[in-house]
Every structure is written in C-alpha cells, then in structure tokens.
C-alpha positions in Angstrom: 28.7 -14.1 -16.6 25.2 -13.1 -15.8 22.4 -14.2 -13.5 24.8 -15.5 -10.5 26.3 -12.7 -8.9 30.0 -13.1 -10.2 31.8 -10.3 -11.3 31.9 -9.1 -14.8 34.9 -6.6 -15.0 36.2 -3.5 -13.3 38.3 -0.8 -15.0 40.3 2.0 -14.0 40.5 5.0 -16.1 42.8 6.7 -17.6 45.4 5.0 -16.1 48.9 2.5 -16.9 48.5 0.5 -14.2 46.1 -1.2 -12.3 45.2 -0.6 -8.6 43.5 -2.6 -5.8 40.5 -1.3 -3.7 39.6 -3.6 -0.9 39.4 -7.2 -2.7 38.8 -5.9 -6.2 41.4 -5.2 -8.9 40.5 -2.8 -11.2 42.1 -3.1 -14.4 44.1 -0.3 -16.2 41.7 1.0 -19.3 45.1 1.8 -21.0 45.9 -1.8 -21.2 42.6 -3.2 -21.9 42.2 -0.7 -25.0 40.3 -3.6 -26.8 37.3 -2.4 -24.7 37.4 1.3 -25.5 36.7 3.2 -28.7 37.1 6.7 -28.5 38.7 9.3 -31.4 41.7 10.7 -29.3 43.9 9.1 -26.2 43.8 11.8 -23.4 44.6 10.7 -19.9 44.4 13.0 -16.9 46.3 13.0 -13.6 45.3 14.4 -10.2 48.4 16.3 -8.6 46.4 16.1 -5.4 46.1 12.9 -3.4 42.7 11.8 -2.9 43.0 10.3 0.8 39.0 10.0 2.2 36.3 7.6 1.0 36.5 4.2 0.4 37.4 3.9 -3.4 39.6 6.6 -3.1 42.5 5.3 -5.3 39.7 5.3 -8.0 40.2 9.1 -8.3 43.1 10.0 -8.8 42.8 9.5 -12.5 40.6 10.0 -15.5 39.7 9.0 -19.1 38.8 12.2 -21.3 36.7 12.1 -23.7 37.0 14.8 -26.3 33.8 13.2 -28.7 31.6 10.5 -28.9 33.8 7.1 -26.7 32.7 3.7 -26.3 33.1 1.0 -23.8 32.2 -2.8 -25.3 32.0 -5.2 -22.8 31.6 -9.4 -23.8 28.3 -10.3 -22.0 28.9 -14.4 -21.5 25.2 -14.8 -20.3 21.9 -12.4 -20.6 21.0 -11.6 -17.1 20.9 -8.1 -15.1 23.6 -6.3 -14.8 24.7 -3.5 -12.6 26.7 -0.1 -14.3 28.9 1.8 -11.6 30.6 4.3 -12.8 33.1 6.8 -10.8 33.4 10.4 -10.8 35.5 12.6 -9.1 36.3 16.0 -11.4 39.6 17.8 -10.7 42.0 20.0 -12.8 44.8 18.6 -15.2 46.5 20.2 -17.7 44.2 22.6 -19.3 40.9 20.2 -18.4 38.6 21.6 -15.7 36.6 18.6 -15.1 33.6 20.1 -12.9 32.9 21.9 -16.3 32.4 18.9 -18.4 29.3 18.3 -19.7 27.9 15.1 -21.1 25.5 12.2 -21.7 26.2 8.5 -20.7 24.1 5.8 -22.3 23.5 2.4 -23.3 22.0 0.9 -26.7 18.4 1.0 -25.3 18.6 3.5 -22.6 20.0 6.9 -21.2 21.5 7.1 -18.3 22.8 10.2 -17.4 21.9 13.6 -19.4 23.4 16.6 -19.2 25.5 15.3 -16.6 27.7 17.8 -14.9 30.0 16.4 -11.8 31.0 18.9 -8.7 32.3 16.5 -6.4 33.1 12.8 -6.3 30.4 10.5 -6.5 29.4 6.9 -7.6 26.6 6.2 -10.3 25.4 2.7 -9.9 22.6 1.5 -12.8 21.3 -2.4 -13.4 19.7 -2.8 -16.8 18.5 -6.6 -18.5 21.2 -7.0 -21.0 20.0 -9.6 -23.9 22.7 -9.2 -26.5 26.3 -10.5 -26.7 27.6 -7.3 -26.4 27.3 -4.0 -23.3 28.2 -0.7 -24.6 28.1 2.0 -23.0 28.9 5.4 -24.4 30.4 9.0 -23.4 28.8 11.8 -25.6 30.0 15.4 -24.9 28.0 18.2 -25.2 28.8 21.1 -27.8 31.8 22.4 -27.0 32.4 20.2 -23.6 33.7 17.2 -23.0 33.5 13.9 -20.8 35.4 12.3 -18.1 35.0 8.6 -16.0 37.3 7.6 -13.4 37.1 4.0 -12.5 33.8 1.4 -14.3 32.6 -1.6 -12.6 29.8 -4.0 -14.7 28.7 -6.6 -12.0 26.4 -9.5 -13.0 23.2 -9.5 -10.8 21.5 -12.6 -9.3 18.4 -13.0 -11.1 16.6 -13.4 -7.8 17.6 -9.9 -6.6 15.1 -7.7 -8.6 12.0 -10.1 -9.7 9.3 -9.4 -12.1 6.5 -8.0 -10.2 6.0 -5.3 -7.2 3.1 -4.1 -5.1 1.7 -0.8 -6.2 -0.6 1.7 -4.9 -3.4 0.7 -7.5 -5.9 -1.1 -6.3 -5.7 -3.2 -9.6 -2.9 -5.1 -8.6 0.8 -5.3 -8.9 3.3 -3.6 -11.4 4.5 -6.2 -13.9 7.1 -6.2 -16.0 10.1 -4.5 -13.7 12.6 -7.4 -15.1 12.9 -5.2 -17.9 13.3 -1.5 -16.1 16.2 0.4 -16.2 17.3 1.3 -12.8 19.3 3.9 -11.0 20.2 3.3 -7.1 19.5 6.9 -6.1 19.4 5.8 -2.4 20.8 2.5 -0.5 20.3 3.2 3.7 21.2 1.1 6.8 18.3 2.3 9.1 19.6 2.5 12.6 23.4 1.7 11.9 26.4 3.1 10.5 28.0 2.8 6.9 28.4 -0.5 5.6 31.1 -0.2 3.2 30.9 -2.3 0.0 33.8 -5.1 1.8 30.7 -6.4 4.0 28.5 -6.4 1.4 28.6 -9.6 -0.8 27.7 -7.7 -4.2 30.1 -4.5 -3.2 27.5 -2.1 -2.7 27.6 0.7 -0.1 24.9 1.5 2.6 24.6 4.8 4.1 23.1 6.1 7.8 19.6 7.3 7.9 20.1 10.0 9.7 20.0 12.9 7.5 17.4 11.9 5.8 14.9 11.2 9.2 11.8 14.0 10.0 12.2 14.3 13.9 15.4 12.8 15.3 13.2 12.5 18.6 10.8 10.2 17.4 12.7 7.7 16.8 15.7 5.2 18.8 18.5 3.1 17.0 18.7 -0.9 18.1 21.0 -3.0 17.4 20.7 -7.0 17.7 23.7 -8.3 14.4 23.2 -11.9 16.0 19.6 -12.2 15.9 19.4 -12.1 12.2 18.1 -15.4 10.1 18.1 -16.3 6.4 15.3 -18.8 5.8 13.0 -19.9 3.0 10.5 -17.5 2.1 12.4 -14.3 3.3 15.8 -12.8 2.3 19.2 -14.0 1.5 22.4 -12.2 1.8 22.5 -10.8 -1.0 19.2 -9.6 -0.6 21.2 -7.0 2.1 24.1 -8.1 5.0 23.8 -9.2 8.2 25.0 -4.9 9.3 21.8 -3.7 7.8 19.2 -6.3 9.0 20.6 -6.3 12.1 20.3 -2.6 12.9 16.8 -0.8 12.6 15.1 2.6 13.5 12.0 2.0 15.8 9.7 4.2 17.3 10.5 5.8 20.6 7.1 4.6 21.8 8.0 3.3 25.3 7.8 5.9 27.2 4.2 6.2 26.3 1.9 3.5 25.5 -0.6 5.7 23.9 1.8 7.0 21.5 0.3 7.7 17.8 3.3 9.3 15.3 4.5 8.1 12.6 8.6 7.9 12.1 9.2 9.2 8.8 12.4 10.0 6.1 12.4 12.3 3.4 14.2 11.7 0.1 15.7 13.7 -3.1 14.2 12.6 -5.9 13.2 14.1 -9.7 9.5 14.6 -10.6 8.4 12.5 -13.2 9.3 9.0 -12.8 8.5 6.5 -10.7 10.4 4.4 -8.2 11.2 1.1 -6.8 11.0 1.8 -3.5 12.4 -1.5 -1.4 11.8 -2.0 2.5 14.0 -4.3 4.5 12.3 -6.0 7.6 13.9 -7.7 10.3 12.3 -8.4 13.7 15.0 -8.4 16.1 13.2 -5.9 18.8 10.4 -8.5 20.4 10.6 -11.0 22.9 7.5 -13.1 21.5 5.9 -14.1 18.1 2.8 -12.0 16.7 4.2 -9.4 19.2 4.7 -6.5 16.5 2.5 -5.1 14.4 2.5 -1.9 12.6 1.6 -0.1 8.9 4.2 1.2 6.7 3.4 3.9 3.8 5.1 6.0 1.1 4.0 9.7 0.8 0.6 9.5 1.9 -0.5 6.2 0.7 -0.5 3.0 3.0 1.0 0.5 1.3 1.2 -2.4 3.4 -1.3 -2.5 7.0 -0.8 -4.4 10.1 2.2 -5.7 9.0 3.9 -8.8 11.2 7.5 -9.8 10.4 6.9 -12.9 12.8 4.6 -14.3 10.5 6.7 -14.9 7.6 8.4 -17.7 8.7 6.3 -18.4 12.1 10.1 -17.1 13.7 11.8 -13.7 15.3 14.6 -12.2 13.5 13.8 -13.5 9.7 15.1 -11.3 7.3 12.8 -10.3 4.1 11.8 -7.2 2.0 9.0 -5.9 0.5 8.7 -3.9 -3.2 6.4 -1.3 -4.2 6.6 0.8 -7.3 5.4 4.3 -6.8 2.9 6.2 -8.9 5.2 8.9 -11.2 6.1 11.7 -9.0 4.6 15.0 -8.6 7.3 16.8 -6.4 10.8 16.6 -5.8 10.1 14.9 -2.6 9.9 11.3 -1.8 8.8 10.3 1.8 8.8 6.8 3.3 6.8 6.0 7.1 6.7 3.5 9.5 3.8 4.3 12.4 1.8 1.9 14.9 -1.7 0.0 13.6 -4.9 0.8 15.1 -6.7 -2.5 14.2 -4.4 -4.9 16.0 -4.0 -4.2 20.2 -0.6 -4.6 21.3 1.0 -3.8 24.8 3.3 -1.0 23.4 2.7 0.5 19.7 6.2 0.6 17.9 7.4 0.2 14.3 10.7 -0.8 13.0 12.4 -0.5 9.5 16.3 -1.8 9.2 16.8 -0.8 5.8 16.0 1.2 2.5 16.4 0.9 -1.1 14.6 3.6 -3.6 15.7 3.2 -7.3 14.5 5.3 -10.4 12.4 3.4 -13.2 13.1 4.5 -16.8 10.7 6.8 -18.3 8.5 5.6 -21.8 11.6 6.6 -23.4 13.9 4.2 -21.9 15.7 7.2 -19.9 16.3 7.6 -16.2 17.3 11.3 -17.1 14.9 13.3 -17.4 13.6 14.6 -20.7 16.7 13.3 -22.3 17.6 13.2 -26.0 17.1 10.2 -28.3 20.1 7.6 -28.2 22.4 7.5 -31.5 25.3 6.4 -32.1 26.7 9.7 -33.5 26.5 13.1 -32.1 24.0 14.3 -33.5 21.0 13.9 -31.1 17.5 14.9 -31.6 15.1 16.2 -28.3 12.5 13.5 -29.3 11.7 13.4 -25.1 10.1 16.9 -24.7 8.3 15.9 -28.1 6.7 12.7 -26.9 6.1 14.1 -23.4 4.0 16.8 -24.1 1.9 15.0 -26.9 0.7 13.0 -25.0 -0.3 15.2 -22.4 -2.3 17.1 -25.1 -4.3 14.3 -26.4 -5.7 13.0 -23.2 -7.2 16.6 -22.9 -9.4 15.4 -25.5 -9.0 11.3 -26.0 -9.1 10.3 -22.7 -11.4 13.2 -21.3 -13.9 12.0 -23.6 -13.7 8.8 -22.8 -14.5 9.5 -19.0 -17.9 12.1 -19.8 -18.8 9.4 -22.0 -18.9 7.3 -19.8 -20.7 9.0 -17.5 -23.3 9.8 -20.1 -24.0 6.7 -20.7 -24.1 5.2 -17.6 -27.9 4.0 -17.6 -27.0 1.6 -20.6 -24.0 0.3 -18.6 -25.9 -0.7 -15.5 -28.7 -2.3 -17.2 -26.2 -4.1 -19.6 -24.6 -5.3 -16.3 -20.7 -5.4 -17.9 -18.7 -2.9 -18.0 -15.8 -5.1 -18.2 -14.9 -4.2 -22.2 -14.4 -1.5 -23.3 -12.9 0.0 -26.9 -9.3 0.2 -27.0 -8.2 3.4 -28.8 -5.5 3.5 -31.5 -4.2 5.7 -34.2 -4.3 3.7 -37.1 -7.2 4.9 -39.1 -10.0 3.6 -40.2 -14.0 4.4 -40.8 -15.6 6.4 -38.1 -19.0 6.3 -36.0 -20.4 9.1 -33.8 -19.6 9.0 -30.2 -22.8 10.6 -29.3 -20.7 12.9 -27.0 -21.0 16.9 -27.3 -17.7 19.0 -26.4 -17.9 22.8 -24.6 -18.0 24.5 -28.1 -21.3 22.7 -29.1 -20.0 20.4 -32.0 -20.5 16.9 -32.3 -16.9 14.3 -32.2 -17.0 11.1 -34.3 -15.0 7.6 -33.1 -12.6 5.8 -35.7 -14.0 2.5 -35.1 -10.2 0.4 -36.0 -11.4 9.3 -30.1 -10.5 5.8 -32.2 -8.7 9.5 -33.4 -11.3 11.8 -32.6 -12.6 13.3 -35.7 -14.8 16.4 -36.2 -15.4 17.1 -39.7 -17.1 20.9 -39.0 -13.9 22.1 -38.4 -10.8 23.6 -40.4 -9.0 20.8 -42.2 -5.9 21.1 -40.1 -7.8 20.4 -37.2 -10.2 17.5 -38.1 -8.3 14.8 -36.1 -7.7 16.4 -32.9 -5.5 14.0 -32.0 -2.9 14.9 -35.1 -3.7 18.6 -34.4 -2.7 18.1 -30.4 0.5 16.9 -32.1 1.1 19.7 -34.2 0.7 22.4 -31.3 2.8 20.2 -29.1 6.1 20.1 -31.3 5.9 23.5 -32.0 5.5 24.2 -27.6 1.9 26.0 -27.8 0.2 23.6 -25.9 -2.5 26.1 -24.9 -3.9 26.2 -28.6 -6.0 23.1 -28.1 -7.4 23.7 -24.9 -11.0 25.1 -24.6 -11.0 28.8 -24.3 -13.3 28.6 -21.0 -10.4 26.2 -19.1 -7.8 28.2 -20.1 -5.7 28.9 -17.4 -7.1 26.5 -14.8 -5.4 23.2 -16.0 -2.7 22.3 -13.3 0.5 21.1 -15.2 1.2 18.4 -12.8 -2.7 17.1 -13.5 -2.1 17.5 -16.7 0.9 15.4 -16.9 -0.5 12.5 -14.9 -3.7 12.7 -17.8 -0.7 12.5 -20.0 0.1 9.2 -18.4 -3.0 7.4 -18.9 -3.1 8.3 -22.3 0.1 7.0 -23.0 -1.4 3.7 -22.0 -4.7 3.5 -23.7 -3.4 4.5 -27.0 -1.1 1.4 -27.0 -1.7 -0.6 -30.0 -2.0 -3.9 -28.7 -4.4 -4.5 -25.8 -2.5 -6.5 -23.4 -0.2 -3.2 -22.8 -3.6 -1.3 -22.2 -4.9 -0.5 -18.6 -8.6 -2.0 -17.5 -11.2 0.3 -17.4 -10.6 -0.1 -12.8 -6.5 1.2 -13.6 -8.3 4.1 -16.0 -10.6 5.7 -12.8 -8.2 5.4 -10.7 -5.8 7.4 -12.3 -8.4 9.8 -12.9 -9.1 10.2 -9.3 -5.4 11.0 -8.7 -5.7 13.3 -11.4 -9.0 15.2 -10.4 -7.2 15.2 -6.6 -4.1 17.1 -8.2 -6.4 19.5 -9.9 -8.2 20.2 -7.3 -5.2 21.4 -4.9 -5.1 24.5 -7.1 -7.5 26.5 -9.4 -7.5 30.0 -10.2 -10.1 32.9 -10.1 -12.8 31.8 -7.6 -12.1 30.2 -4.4 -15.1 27.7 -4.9 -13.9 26.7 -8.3 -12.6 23.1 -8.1 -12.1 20.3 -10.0 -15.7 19.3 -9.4 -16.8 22.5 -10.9 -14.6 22.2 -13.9 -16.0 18.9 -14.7 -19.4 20.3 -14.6 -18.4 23.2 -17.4 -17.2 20.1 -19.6 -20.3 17.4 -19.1 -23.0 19.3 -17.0 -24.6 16.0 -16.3 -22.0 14.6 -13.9 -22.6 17.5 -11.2 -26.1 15.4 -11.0 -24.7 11.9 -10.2 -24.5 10.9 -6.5 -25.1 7.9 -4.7 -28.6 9.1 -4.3 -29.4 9.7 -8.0 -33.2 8.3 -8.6 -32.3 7.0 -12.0 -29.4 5.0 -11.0 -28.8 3.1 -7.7 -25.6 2.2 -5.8 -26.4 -1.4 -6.3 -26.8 -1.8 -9.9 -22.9 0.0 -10.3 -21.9 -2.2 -7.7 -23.2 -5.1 -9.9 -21.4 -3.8 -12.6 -17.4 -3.4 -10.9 -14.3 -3.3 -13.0 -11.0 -5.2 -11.7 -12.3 -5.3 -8.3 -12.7 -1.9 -8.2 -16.9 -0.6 -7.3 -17.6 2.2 -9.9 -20.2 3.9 -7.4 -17.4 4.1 -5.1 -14.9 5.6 -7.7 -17.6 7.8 -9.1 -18.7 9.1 -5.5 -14.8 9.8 -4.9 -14.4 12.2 -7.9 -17.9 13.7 -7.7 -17.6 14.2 -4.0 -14.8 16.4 -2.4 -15.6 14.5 1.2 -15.4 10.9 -0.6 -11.5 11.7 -1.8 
C-alpha cells in the first residue's frame, strides 16, 4: 500500500459488525482488535437513527476511550497517506460525548488538540509515513475522555501533493511540502453542487461555494461536464472529477464590458499557520484559444497575473491546478479572488475558478493544532508549544533586529564590497566572540559569538549577559515584556512580533541550507514593519518608521536620494533577485509599501 491510490483500511468503531457505505466496507473495530490498544473495552450505541449525510451508518456507533488508546496500522509501502476520522457525539449510557475532550496524534505530529465535537463532522489529515508501522493515538484530557466513530487510512498517489509550491516571496517557491502535515480544512466545487465521495475516485467530498462567496451578485454559475480534458501537463482525475472541473464560478461581467471587480470567497481558518491553498482551472467558458485572461490572488497578494488556461496545453477545457503556500496567517480570515487583468485587452473581462482546495501546514512543532502539547506516548504531556513559540519571538527582538540596523549601518562597506550575497549564519552553540560594532537604545555595546552569534554584553548582570538565554528565561516564565526596551514598551504589535518570531526561527537553524537568504530575511521584514505599522499607540504620527528611527537613528536618513550612497551601487549589489534599494525604500518609505 502507499504511493498508488489503493485503499489501506477502513474501520468502524465501536461496533460487532461491519457495515457498507456506498462501495466501501468498513470493518468492525471489535473484530479487528489486533489494531487497537486501549486499557478498557467500552462500546457506545446511538438509540437515535442517524438518517442524513452521506456516511451516515458511520454514526451510529462509537469507540470510547477512557485513557491513552492506540490504533497500529501495517504500512506495506512509505508513501502519503490520508487520516479520516468520524465524529458524530451523542448520548449512551452515562457518556455524553459532545463533552469529551481529547488529543488525536501520530508519532511525529498532532493532529487534533483539545478537540471537543458538537456535531458530526469528518477530519481528513495526509501525513508522509516512512516506517512500517501508522499509529495513531486517543489521549483524553483530565478527567474526560475520547470517542471515534468510523477510521479510514487511504494511500495517496505520490503525484497528488508534490514537493514544491509557488509562494508569495519573491525568493522563490516553498520546498519541502512532501513532508508537511496536512489538514483538509476546505474541499469546494465552485459553481456546482456537492460531489459526494462515490464520484470522486479517492472518496473525498466537495462542497458548494456558495456560503463562502463575498457578493452573490457578482458572480454566475456555468456548467459545461463534457467539455472537460485530461492531458499531459495539466490534471488527472484524481487530481479532482470531471463534477468539479466541469462547473466554475465566473464573473458576471457581460452585461458590462467595462466591468473591474474582483469575485472573491472568504474562509475560516486559525491564525498562525500557513496553508496550501490549491486552485483548480478549467476553461470550459470560451469559444477561442488565448480568449481568457485574468489574475487570481489570496488576501491581498496576486499570486499568479494574466493567467491563460488555453495555454497550458495550446487546447480549451484542459484541466490543471495551481499551488501556493501562504505566508503564516495573521487573522482568522482567509480570502481567495479571481478578478479581470488590465495588461492583456480582451472583448469582455471575466474570470473563472471551478474548484478549491485550502489545507493547513504543520507548525515548527509538527502540529496542525494550535499551540499543542508535546507528543508522548503516556499521558503525561508537557506545553513545550507555548514554550518554543514565544522564545522565539523574544530573541528576534534582539538577534534578528540587530542584524537588520547592522546592516543598515554598514551599508557603505556593502556597496563598495559589491556582495552582499554571504552573510553570517547565527547559532547557539558558543564559542569566542567579536564586537558587532552595533550600539543598542540603552547605550551599551553587543558582542557577536563568532561559531548575536548569541549576543553577548558583558556590562550587564550575569543573568543577562547572553540575551538570547535571558529572552529564554523571561519567555518560559510568560513575562515577555522584561526584555523589551523600556522606550518600545507598549508599541510592539503582537502579530508583528510573531512574524519577527518567524524569521528568527529560521536564521538560528544550525545548518545553513535550512537558513533563509539574506532577499527571504527583508522581505519578511517588510511584512513585518507593514503589520507594525497598522497600529501604534500614543501619537497618531508614530509608526513603524518612527520606531525604527528610536532604535538606529541613522536609517530615518537613508532614501534613494542619499548623497553617500546611490541607487545604483545597491542595485549592483541585489540578494536572490531581490534589489536592496528597492526593499530598503519600501520599509523606509510609507508610500513605497
């Protein structure tokens, strides 16, 4: 199993006997007992009939778990795999099951934390299994206990989720994804009804868009099934079905040949993590090749411009996708657009979208839950998440920000040198130590490990000699404001803050290969000054940029027009493609971002 599509096994819980739903036989848990561990037998019994949905016969039993339970599963080959599991909480016997409380994971990730089920819903995960063996465990909160209805482990074509993505960064593309955790938190049919998991070769469901679409007016429903095409280069069928690529939401743009909107959907989602957002193309509205062009974005970024779905096979009504993986999210909002191109004329503007995909990437911690606790194979769990996550945060303050007004500081040297294409990877690990030449708001002078590099100042108190160990210290003990300068107290947005927190992450990774180039560094920056800047207390014109200047007076100086260094040398000296006298102009001037 693994890698082809076939399925791996389905279970139903809690149950002697097996039932059928649609083609799939899921098989009573009570008889395959070789698969479950668990400290007591309770099965559960609903004495209502569960009559709507389409796995319906799924729910009217249960597995309860009163501690710690585990399902082993025989993995015959490594591959992806997807993780449904069933919920549907009713009462039996003296077990209320919308009170349960619990954690669902796997040997290298969480899945669900804290997880507490009101009505019935499906769960469906894909993780890269490598060992022999899939188990996934139940884990009850104090007091509480857990409960799964029916378990499905499906084997996932290895061509379904590949390697790489687009992202946002102008750096490049996300690599890596092979190995991400997912969660499906959204699977739509734009333009169409439910496809139910019996037209869907890998047994997933597709809802409608419509509840999640801005402006019901702005946008029509088409429908052209028979147009669709599977050809090299684009999609197969199990990329999506025939229902969903043959149904789209298009602009409403006909009426009106001067139409400029956008069409635009709006998503749930849980700030934090990021997300592989998939869009499914399929040009079954033109009459003529080259005839549709239009620009597709997530939130406010444009991800893909002037796009034509004619041109990937030279042919109407080819089905293909694209993937983009978002930068972590701010808000609990997620919005997707489709909306005419300016740069390309064309007799009638219009964009089209048939279908939508947004799954949830595991955290640094392996979790897709949050600030979840560590993984263990007892009970006994520690909050290592909350830990890490705020660490971090608290050393870019000082790592990272240093780093940047360095930078800046220096930037003469760096022009005239020509390269700033290396730069010195930070680490942890100790080691002698150089002065950075760098002088922080209270007037003392930092020094550099040479194997920021922990930022050492020996004029201060033991405890707080390397800053980094001392952001450490505050942070497990939740009194993160200890190690921020008394003059910024109070003026650090949290959600700026966190995305600092980010970048950190990655430039204190020990081997340089998992570190960002100095062009992925400024741009997260700039997303990070922009976040700042949305909201600052005390005086309306304090910003961002004014902030900046309190830390390293000298940047408020730097402009494209400064005498002592001119656009051209910076633009002699870019990083990954990206001009540094364009990135500085952006975060220095509020009208370049």
């Amino acid at each position: 199993m693994g890698g082809g599509g076939s399925r791996a096994l389905t279970l139903y819980c809690g149950s002697p006997t097996n039932t059928t739903v649609g083609d799939r036989v899921f098989v009573s848990d009570d008889s395959a007992s070789l698969f479950l561990s668990t400290p007591k037998k309770t099965l559960a019994s609903s004495s209502k009939s569960v009559t709507s949905g389409d796995e319906s016969p799924l729910y009217q039993t249960a597995r309860i778990f009163d501690g710690t339970s585990k399902y082993s599963f025989s993995i015959r080959q490594p591959g992806r795999h997807w993780i449904r599991l069933y919920f549907n909480p009713f009462v039996s016997g003296s077990y209320d099951m919308s009170s349960a409380i619990f954690d669902v994971s796997t040997p290298n990730h969480v899945l669900l934390s804290n997880l507490s089920v009101k009505t019935s819903v499906v769960k469906e995960f894909s993780a890269n299994v490598t060992s022999k063996d899939l188990v996934i465990t139940f884990t009850p909160s104090d007091n509480s206990f857990a409960f799964l209805n029916a378990l499905e482990v499906v084997s996932v074509p290895d061509e379904l989720i590949t390697d790489d993505a687009e992202t946002f960064n102008p750096a490049g593309r996300f690599k890596g994804l092979s190995w991400q955790a997912l969660e499906t938190v959204y699977r739509v049919n734009m333009g169409g009804p439910t496809v139910s998991f019996e037209n869907d070769t890998l047994g997933r469901t597709w809802v409608p868009d419509k509840s999640y679409l801005l402006g019901n007016n702005l946008a029509i429903n088409v429908s052209n099934i028979a147009a669709v095409k599977y050809v090299g280069g684009g999609a197969t069928q199990d990329s999506a079905p025939n229902a969903v690529y043959g149904t789209a939401t298009r602009m409403n743009s006909e009426s009106d040949p001067n139409s400029n909107f956008n069409v635009t959907w709006e998503f749930n989602v849980n700030p934090g993590f990021q997300y592989l957002v998939r869009f499914h193309f399929c040009d079954i509205v033109s009459r003529s090749l080259n005839d549709l062009y239009f620009n597709v974005y997530i939130d406010s970024w444009l991800v893909a411009e002037d796009v034509d779905p004619s041109s990937i096979a030279n042919a109407l009504g080819v089905a293909f996708y694209k993937d983009f993986v978002s930068t972590a999210t701010v808000g609990n909002k997620l919005r997707v657009s489709i909306g005419p191109t300016n740069s390309i004329a064309s007799a009638y503007p219009n964009a089209i979208l048939n279908g939508l995909e947004i799954m949830k990437m595991n955290n640094s911690l392996g979790s897709l839950s949050g600030l979840a606790p560590a993984v263990s194979d007892s009970s006994s769990k520690k909050n290592v998440g909350m830990i890490v996550g705020l660490s971090i945060g608290a050393i870019i303050l000082v790592v990272l920000g240093g780093i940047f007004f360095v930078f800046c500081r220096n930037r003469r040297r760096l022009a005239r040198q020509g390269n700033s294409k290396i730069w010195i990877p930070l680490s942890i690990s100790g080691g002698n130590s150089h002065t950075m030449g760098s002088k922080y708001s209270n007037g003392t002078t930092a020094t550099l490990d040479s194997n920021l590099g922990p930022v050492i100042d020996p004029s201060l108190p033991r405890e707080m000699v390397n800053l980094a160990e001392w952001a450490m210290k505050w942070q497990k003990r939740g009194q993160l404001e200890q190690i921020i300068d008394p003059t910024l107290v109070g003026k650090i947005r949290p959600d700026s803050l966190r995305k600092f927190g980010e970048t950190a992450e990655k430039c204190l990774a020990d081997f340089g290969v998992d570190r960002p180039s100095m062009g992925d560094v400024l741009w997260n920056l700039e997303y990070a000054l922009q976040l700042q800047e949305a909201v600052v207390p005390g005086d309306p014109e304090d910003n961002s940029i004014n902030m900046i200047g309190e830390l390293s007076p000298q940047i408020n100086n730097f402009s494209h027009t400064d005498s002592s260094v001119s656009a051209a040398q910076f633009e002699a000296s870019s990083v990954s493609g990206v001009s540094m006298s364009r990135v500085f102009s952006q975060l220095i001037k509020s009208e370049g971002r």
